[in-house]
C-alpha positions in Angstrom: -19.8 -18.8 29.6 -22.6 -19.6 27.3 -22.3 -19.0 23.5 -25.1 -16.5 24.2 -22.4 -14.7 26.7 -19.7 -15.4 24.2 -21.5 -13.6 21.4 -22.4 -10.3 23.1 -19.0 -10.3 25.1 -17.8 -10.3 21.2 -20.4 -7.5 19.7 -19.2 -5.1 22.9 -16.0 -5.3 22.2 -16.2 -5.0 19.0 -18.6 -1.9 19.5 -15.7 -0.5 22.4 -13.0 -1.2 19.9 -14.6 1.5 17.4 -15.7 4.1 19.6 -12.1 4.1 21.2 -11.0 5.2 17.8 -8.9 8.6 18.7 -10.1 10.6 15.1 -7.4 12.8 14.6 -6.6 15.8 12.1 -4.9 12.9 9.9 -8.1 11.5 9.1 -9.5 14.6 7.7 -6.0 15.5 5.6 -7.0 11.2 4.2 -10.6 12.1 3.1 -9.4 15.5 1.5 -6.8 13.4 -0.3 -9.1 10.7 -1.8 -11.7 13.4 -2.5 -9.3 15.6 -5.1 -7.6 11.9 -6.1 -7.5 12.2 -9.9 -6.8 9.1 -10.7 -8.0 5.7 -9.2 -7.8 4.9 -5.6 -6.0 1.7 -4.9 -6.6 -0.5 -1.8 -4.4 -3.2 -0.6 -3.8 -5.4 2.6 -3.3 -9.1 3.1 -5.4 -11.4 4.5 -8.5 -10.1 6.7 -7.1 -6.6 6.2 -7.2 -7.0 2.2 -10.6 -8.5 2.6 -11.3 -5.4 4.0 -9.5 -3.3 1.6 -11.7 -5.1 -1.1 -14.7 -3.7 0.2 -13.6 0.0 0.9 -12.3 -0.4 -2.8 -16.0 -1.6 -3.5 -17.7 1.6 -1.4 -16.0 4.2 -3.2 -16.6 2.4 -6.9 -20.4 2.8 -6.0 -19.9 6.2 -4.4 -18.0 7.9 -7.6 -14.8 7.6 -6.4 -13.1 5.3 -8.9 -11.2 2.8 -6.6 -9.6 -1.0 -7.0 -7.9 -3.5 -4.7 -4.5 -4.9 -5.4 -3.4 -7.6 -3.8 0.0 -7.4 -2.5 1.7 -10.8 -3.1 0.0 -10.5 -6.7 1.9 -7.0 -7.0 5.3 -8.0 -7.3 4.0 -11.0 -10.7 2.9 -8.5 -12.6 -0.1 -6.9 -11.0 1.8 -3.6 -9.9 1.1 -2.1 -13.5 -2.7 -1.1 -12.8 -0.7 1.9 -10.8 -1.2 4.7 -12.3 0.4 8.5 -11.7 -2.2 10.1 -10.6 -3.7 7.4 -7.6 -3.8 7.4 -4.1 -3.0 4.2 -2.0 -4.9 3.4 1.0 -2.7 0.1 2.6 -4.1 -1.6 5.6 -2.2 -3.5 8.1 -3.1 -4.0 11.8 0.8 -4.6 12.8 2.2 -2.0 10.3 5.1 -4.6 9.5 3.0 -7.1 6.7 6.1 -7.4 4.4 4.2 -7.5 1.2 2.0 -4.8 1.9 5.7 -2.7 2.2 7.5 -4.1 -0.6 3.8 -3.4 -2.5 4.2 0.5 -2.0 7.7 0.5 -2.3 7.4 -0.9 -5.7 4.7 1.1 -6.3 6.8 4.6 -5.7 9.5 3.3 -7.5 7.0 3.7 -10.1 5.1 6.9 -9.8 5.0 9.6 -6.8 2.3 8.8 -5.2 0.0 9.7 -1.9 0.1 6.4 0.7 -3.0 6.4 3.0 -2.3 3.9 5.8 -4.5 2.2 8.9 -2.5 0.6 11.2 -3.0 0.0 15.2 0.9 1.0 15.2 2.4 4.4 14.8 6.3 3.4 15.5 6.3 0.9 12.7 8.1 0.8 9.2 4.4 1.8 7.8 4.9 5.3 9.3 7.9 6.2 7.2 6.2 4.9 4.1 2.4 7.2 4.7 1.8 10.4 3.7 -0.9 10.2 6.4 -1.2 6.9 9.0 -4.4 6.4 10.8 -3.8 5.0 13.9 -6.6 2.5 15.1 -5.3 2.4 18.5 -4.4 -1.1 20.1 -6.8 -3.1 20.1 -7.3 -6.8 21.9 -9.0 -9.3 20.0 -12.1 -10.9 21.8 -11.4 -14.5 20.4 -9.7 -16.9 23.8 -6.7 -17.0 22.1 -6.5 -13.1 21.7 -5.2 -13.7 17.9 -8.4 -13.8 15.9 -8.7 -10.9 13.8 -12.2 -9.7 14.8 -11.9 -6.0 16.4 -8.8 -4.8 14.6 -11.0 -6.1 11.4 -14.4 -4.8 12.7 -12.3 -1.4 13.3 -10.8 -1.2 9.8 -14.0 -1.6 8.5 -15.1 0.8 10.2 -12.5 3.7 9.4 -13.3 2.5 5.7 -16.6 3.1 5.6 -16.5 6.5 7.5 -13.6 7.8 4.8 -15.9 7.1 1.7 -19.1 8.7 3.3 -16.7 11.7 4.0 -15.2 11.5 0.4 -19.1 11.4 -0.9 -20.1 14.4 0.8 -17.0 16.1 0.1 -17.2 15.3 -3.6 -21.6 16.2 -3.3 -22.7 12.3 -4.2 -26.8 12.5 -4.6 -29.2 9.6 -5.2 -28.4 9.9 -8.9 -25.0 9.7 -8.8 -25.0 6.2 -7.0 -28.4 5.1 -8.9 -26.0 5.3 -12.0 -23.5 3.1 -10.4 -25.6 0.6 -8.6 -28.9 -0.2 -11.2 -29.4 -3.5 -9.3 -31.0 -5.1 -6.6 -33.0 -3.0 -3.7 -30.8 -0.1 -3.9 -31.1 0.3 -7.4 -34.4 0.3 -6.9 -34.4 3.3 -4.0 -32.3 5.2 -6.6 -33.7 4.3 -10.2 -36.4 7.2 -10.1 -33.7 10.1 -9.7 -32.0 8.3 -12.7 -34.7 8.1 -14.8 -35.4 11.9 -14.1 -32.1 12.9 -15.8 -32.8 10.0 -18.7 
């Protein structure tokens, strides 16, 4: 197989890996959650996943959503106490069995009642007991030779991320102004700073 082969064999089956995603009535009940969230939305995962976690926390900041990643291991030194009563957690964990990302929300309720979002390619898993709603990503096989790359399962999380905080903007009625007065720099500040300027 070429590298050219290699490549596309990798970009199909990343692109199969999303559209195989089953959307059930969970993933609405997660969007209406984050949308009347009163507090802050906190995102955590560990390695690839909390990379990805990072960025959905990033989406929502720039989408009006108020929204922060905590890193699990960093959770139980200290970190734990930017939980707050009102937030919601959305934890991400391809196995559902990453044992920091379970002591994190354990911790975290033994704080304050909260809602746990999860996404996780594994419904029968000690994440399902601890989610107020689990989204299930389906099992997915990793393109890489050895099969143990996270590539789809990340590509897939990504993608569940991205499609909750466009959901949660049109629930919540984002409009160019809203996210010009978030995001004043670079190109899409640009696309946006007209609307703001309108209301200043």
């Amino acid at each position: 197989m070429t590298v050219r082969d290699r490549i596309v064999q990798v970009l199909q089956a990343e692109a199969r890996a999303i559209v195989s995603v089953v959307v059930t009535p969970e993933y609405e009940r997660a969007a209406h959650y984050l949308a009347a969230c009163r507090g802050k939305v906190v995102t955590m995962g560990m390695g690839k996943a909390g990379l990805v976690a990072r960025k959905l926390a990033a989406t929502l900041c720039s989408t009006k959503t108020p929204a922060v990643f905590l890193h699990p291991g960093d959770a139980a030194h200290g970190d734990l106490g930017v939980i707050a009563p009102q937030d919601v957690i959305v934890a991400f964990s391809t196995s559902g069995k990453t044992a920091e990302v379970i002591e994190a929300i354990d911790a975290a309720r033994c704080l304050y009642a909260l809602k746990v979002i999860g996404v996780s390619s594994y419904a029968d898993t000690p994440f399902r007991g601890r989610c107020d709603v689990l989204l299930e990503m389906g099992v997915i096989d990793e393109p890489c030779p050895l099969g143990l790359t996270p590539s789809a399962s990340s590509t897939v999380m990504l993608a569940i991320g991205d499609a909750l905080a466009i959901a949660v903007m049109e629930l919540k009625g984002v409009d160019r102004r809203d996210f010009g007065m978030r995001h004043r720099g670079g190109y899409l500040g640009a696309q946006t700073r007209h609307a703001v300027e309108v209301v200043l």
